[in-house]
PDB file as gemmi writes it, atoms N, CA and C in Angstrom:
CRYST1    1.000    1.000    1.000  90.00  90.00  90.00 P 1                      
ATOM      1  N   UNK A   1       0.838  -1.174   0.000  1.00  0.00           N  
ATOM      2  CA  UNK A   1       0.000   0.000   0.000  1.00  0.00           C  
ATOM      3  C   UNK A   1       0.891   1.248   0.000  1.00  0.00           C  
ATOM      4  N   UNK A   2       0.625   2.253  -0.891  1.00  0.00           N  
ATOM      5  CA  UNK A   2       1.909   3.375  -1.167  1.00  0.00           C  
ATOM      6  C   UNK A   2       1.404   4.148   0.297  1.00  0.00           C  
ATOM      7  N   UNK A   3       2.347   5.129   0.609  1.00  0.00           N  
ATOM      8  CA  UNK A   3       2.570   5.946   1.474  1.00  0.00           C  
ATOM      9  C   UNK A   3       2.919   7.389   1.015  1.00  0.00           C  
ATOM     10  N   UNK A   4       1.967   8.361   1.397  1.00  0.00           N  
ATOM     11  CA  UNK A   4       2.259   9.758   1.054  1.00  0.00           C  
ATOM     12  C   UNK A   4       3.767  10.590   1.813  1.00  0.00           C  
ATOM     13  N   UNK A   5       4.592  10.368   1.239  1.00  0.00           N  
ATOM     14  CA  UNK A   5       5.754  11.475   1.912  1.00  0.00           C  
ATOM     15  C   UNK A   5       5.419  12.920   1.973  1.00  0.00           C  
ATOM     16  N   UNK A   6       5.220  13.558   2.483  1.00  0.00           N  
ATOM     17  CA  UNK A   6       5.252  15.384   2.586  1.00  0.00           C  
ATOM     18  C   UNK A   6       5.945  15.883   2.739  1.00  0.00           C  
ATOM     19  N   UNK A   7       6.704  16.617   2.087  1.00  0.00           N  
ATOM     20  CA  UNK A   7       7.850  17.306   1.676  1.00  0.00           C  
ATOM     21  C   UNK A   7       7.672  19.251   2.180  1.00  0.00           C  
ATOM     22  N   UNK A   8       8.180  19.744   2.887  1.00  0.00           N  
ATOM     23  CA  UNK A   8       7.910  21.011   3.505  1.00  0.00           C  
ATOM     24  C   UNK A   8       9.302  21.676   3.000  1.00  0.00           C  
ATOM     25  N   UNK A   9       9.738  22.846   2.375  1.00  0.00           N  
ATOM     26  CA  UNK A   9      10.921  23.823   2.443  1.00  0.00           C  
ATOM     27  C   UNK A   9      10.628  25.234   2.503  1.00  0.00           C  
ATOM     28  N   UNK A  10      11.783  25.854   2.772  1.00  0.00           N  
ATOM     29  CA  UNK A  10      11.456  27.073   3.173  1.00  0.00           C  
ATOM     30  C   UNK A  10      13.016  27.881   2.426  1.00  0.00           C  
ATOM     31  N   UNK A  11      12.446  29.314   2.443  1.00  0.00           N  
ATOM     32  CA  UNK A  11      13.982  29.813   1.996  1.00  0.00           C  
ATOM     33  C   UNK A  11      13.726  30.187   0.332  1.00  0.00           C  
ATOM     34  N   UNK A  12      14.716  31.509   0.356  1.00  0.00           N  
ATOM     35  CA  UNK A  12      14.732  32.137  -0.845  1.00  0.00           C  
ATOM     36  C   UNK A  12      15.294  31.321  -2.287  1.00  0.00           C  
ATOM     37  N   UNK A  13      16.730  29.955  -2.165  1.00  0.00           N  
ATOM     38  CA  UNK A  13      17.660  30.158  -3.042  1.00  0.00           C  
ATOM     39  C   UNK A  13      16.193  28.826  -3.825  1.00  0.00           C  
ATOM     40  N   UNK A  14      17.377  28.589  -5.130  1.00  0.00           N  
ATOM     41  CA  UNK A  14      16.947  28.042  -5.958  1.00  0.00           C  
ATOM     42  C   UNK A  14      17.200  26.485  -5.524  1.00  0.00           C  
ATOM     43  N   UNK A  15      16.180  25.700  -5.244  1.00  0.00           N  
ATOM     44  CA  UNK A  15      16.358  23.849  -4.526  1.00  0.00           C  
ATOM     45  C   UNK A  15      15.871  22.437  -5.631  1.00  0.00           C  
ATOM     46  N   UNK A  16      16.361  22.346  -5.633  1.00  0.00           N  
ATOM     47  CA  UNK A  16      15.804  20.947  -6.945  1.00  0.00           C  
ATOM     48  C   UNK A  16      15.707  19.928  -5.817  1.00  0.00           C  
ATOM     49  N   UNK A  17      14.807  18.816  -5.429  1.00  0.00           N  
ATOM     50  CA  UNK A  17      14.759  17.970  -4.613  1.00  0.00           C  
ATOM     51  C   UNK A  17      14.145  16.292  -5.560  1.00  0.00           C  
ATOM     52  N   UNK A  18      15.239  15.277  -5.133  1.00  0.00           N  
ATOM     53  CA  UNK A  18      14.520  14.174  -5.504  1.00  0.00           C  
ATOM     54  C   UNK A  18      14.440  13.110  -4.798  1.00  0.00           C  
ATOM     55  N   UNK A  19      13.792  12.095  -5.335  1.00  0.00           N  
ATOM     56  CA  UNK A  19      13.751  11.025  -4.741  1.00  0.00           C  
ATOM     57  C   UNK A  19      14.439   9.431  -5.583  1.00  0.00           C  
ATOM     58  N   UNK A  20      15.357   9.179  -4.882  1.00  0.00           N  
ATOM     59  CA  UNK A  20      16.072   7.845  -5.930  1.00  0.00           C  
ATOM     60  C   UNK A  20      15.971   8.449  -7.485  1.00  0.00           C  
ATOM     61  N   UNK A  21      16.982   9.426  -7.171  1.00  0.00           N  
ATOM     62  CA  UNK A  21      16.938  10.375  -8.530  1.00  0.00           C  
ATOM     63  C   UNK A  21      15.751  10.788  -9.277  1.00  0.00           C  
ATOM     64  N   UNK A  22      14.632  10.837  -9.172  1.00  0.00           N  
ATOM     65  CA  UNK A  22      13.597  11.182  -9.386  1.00  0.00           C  
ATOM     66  C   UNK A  22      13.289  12.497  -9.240  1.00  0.00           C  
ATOM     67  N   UNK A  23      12.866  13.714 -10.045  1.00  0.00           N  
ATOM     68  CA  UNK A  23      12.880  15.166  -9.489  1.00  0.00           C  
ATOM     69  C   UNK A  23      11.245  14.929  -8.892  1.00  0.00           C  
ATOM     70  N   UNK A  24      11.172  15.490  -7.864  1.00  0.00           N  
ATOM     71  CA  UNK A  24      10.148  15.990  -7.327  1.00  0.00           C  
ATOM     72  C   UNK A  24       9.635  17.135  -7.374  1.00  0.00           C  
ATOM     73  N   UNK A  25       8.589  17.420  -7.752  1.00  0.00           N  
ATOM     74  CA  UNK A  25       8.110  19.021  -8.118  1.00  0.00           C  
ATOM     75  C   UNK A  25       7.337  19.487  -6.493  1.00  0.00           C  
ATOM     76  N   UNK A  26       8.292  20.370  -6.184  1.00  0.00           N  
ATOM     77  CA  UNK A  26       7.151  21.478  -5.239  1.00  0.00           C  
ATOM     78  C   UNK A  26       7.225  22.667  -5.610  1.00  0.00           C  
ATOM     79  N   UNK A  27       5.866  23.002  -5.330  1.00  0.00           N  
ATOM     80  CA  UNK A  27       4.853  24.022  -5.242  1.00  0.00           C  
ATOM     81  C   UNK A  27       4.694  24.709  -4.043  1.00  0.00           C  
ATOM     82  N   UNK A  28       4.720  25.961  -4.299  1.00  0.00           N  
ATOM     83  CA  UNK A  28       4.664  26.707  -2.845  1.00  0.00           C  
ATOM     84  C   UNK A  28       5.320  26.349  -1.666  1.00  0.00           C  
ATOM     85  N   UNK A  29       6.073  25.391  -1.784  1.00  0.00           N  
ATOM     86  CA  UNK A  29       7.404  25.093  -0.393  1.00  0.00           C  
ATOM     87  C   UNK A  29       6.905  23.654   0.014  1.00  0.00           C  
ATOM     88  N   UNK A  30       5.778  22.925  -0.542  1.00  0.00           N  
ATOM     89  CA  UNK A  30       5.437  22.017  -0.365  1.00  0.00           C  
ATOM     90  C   UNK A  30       5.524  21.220  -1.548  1.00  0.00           C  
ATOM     91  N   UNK A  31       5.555  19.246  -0.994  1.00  0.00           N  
ATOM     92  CA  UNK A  31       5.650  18.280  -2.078  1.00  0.00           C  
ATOM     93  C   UNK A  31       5.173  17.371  -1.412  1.00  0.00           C  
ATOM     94  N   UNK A  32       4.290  16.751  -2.414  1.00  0.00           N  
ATOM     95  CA  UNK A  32       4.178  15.268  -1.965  1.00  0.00           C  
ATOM     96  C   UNK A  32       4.343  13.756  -3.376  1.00  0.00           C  
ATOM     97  N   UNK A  33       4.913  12.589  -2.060  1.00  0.00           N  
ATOM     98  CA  UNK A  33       5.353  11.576  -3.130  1.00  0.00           C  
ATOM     99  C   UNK A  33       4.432  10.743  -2.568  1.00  0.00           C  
ATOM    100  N   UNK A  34       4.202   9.937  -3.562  1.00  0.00           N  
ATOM    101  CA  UNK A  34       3.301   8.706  -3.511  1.00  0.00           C  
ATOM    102  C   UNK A  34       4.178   7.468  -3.233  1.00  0.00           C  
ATOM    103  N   UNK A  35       4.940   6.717  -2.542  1.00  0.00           N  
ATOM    104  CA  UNK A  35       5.902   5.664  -2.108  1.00  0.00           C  
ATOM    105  C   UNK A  35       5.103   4.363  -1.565  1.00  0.00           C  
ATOM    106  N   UNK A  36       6.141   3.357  -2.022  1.00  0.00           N  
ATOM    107  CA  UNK A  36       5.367   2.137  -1.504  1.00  0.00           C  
ATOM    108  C   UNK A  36       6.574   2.118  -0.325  1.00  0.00           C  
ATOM    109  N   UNK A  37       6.260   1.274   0.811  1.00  0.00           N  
ATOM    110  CA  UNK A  37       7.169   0.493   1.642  1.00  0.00           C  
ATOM    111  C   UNK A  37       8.747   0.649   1.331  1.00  0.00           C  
ATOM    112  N   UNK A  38       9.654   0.833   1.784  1.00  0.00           N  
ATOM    113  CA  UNK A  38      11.228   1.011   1.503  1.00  0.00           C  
ATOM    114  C   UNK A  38      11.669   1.971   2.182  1.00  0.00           C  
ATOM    115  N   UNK A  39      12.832   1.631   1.334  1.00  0.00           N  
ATOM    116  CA  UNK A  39      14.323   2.656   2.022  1.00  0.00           C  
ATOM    117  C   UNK A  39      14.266   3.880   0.736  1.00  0.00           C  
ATOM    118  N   UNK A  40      14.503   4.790   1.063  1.00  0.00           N  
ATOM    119  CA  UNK A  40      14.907   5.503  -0.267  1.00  0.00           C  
ATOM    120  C   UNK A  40      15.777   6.629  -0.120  1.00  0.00           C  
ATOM    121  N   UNK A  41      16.341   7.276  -1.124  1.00  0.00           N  
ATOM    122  CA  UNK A  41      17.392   8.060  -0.909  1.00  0.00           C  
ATOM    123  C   UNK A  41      16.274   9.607  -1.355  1.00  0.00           C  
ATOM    124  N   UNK A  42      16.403  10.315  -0.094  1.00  0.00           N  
ATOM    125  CA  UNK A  42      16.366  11.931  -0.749  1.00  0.00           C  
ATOM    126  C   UNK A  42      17.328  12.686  -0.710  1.00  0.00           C  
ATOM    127  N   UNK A  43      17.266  13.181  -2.014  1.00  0.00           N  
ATOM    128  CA  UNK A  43      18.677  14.166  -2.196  1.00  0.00           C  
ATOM    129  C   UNK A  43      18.263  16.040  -2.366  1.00  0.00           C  
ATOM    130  N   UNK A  44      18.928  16.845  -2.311  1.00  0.00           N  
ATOM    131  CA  UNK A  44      18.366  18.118  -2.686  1.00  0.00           C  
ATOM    132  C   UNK A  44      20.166  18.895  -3.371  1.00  0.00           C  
ATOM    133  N   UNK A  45      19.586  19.602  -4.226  1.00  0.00           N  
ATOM    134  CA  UNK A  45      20.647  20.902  -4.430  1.00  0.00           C  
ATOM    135  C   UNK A  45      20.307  22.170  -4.276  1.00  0.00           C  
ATOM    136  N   UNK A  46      20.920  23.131  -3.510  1.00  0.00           N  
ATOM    137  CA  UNK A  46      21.123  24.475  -3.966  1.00  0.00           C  
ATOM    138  C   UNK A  46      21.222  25.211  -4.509  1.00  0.00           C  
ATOM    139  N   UNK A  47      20.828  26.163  -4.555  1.00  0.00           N  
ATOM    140  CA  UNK A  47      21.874  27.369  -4.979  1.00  0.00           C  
ATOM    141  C   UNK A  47      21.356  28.423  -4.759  1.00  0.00           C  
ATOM    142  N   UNK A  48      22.115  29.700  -4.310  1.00  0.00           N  
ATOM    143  CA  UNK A  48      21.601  31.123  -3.966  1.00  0.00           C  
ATOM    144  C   UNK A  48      22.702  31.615  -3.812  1.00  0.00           C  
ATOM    145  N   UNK A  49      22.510  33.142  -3.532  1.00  0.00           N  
ATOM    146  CA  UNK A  49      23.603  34.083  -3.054  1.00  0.00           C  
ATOM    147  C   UNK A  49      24.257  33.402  -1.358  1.00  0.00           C  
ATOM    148  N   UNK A  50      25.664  33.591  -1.186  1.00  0.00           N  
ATOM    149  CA  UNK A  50      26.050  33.872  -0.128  1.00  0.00           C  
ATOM    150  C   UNK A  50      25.226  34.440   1.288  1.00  0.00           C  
ATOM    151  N   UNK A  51      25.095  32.837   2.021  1.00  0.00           N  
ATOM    152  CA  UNK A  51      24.439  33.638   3.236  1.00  0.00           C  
ATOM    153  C   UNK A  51      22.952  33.282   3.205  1.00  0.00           C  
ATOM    154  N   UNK A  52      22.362  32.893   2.046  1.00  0.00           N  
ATOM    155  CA  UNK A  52      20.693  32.452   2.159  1.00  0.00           C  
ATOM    156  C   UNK A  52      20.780  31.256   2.687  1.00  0.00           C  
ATOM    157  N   UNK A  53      19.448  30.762   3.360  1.00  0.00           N  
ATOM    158  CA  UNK A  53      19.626  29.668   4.201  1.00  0.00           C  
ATOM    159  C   UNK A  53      18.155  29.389   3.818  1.00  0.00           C  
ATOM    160  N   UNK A  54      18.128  27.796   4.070  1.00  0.00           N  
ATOM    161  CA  UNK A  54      16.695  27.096   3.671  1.00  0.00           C  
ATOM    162  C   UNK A  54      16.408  25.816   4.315  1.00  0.00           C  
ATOM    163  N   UNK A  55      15.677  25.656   4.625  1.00  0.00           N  
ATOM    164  CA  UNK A  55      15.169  24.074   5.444  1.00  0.00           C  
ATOM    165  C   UNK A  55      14.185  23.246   4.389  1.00  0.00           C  
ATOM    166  N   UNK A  56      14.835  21.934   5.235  1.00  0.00           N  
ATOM    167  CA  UNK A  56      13.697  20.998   4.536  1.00  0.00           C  
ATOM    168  C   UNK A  56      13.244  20.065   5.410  1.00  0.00           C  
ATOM    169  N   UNK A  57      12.170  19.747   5.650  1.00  0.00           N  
ATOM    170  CA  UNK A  57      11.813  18.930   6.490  1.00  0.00           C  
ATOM    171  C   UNK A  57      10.606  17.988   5.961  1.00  0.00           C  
ATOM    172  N   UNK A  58      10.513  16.884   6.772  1.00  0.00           N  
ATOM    173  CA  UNK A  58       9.444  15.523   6.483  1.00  0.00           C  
ATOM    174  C   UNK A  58       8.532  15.757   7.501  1.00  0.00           C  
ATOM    175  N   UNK A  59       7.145  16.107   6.923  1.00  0.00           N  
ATOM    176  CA  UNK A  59       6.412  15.695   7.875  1.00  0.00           C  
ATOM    177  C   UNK A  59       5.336  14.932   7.779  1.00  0.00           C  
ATOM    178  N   UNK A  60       5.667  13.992   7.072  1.00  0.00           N  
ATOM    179  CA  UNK A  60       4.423  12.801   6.992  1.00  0.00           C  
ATOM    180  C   UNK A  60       4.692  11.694   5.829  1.00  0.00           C  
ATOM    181  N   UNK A  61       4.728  11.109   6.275  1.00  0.00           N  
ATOM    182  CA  UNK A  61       4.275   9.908   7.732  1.00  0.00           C  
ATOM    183  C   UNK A  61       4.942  10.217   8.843  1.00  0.00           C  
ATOM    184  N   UNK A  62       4.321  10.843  10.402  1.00  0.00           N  
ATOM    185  CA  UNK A  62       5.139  10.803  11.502  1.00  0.00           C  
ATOM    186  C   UNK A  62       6.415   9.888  11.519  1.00  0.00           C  
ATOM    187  N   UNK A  63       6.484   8.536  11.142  1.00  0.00           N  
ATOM    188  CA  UNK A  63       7.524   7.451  11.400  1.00  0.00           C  
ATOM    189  C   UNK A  63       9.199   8.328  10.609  1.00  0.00           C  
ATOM    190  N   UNK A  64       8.636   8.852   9.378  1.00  0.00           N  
ATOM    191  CA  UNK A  64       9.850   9.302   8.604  1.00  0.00           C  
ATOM    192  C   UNK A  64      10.181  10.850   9.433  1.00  0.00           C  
ATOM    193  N   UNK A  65       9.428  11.590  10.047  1.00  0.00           N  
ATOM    194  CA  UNK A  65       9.623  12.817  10.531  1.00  0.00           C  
ATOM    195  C   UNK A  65      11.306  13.204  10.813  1.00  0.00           C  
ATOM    196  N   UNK A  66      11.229  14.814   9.682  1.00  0.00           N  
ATOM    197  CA  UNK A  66      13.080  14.490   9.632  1.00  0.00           C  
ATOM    198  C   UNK A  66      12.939  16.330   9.696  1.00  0.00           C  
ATOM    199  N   UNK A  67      14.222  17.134   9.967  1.00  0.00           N  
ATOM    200  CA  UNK A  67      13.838  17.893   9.608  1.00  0.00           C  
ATOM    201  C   UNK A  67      15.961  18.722   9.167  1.00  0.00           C  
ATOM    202  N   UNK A  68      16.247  19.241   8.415  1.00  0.00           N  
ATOM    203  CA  UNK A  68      17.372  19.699   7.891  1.00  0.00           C  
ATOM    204  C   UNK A  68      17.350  21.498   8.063  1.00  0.00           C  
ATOM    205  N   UNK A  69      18.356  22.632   8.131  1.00  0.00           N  
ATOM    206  CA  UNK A  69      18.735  23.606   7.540  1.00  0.00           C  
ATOM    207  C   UNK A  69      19.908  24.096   7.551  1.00  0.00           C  
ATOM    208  N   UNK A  70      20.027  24.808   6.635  1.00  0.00           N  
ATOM    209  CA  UNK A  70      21.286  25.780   6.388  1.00  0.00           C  
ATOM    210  C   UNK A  70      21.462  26.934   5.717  1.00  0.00           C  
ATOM    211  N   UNK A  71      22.763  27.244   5.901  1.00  0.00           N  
ATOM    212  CA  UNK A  71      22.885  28.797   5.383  1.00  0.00           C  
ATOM    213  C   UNK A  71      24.020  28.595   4.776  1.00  0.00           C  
ATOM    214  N   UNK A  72      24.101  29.027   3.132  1.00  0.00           N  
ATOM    215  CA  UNK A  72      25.011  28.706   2.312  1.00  0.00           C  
ATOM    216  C   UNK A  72      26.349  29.784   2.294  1.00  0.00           C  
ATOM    217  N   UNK A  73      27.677  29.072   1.952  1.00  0.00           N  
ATOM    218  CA  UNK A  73      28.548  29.577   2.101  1.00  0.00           C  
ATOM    219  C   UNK A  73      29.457  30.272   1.137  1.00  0.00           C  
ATOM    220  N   UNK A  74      30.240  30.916   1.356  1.00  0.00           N  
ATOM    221  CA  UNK A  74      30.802  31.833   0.239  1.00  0.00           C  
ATOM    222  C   UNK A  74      30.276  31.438  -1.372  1.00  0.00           C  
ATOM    223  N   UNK A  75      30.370  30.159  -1.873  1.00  0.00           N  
ATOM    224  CA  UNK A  75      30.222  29.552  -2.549  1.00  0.00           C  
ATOM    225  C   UNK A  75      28.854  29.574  -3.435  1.00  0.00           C  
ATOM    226  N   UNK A  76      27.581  29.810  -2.532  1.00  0.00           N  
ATOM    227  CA  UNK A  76      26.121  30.075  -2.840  1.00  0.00           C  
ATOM    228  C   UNK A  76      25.374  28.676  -3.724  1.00  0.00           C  
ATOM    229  N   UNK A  77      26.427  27.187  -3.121  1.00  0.00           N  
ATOM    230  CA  UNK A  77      25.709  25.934  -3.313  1.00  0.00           C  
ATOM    231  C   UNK A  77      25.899  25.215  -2.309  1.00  0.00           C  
ATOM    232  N   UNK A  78      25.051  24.270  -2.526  1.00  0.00           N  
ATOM    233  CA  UNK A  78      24.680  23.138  -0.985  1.00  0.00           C  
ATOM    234  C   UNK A  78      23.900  21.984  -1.827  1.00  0.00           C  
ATOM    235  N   UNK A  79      24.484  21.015  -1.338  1.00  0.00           N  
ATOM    236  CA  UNK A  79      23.787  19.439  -1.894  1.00  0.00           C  
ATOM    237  C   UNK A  79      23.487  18.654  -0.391  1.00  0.00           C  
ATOM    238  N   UNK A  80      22.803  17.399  -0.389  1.00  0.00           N  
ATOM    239  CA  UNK A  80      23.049  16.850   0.727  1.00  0.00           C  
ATOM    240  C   UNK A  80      21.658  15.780   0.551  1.00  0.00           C  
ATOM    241  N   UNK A  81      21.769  14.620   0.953  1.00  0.00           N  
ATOM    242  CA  UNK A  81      21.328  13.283   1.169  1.00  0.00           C  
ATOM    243  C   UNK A  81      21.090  12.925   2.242  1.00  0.00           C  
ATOM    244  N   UNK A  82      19.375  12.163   2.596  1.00  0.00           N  
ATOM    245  CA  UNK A  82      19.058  11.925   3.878  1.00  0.00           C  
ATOM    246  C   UNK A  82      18.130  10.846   3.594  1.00  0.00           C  
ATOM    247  N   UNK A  83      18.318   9.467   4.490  1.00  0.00           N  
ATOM    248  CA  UNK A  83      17.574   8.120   3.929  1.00  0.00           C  
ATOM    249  C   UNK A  83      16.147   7.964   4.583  1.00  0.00           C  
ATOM    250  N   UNK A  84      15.483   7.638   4.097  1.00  0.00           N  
ATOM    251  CA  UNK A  84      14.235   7.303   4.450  1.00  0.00           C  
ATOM    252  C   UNK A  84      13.439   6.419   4.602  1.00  0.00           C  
ATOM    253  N   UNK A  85      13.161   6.070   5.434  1.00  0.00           N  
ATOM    254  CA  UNK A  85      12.223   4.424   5.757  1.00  0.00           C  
ATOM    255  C   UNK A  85      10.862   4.746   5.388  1.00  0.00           C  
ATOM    256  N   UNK A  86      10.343   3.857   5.048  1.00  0.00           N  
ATOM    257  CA  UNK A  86       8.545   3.763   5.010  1.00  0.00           C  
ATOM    258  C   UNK A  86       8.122   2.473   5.516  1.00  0.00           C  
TER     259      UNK A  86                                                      
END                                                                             
């Protein structure tokens, strides 16, 4: 039986987010995936000016509840990977 992931971000820069390489589209700072049972890899990229900062967090299914942020550095990119049970 699939499982709805909810996908929440926040923050000015530009974020591409996927799932087992899969792009995920959000809308208004929100996403949702349709998942069956598993492990899966979420990944996200950056990019903004120096100094913008952005969160991402899981909030649903309670069991996966995750939550990430940061503030990007001289550089104005940020990548980063976080696993997920269902």
């Amino acid at each position: 039986m699939p499982t709805t992931l909810t996908i929440k971000t926040s923050g000015t820069p530009l974020m591409k987010l996927f799932v087992d390489h899969t792009p995920v589209p959000v809308v208004n700072h929100s996403a949702q995936v349709s998942l069956a049972s598993g492990e899966y890899a979420l990944s996200w990229v950056v990019l903004g000016a120096p100094s913008d900062s952005y969160s991402i967090e899981l909030t649903a299914p309670a069991t996966a509840a995750w939550k990430t942020s940061a503030t990007l550095d001289s550089s104005g990119k940020d990548a980063g990977i976080h696993w997920v049970e269902l």
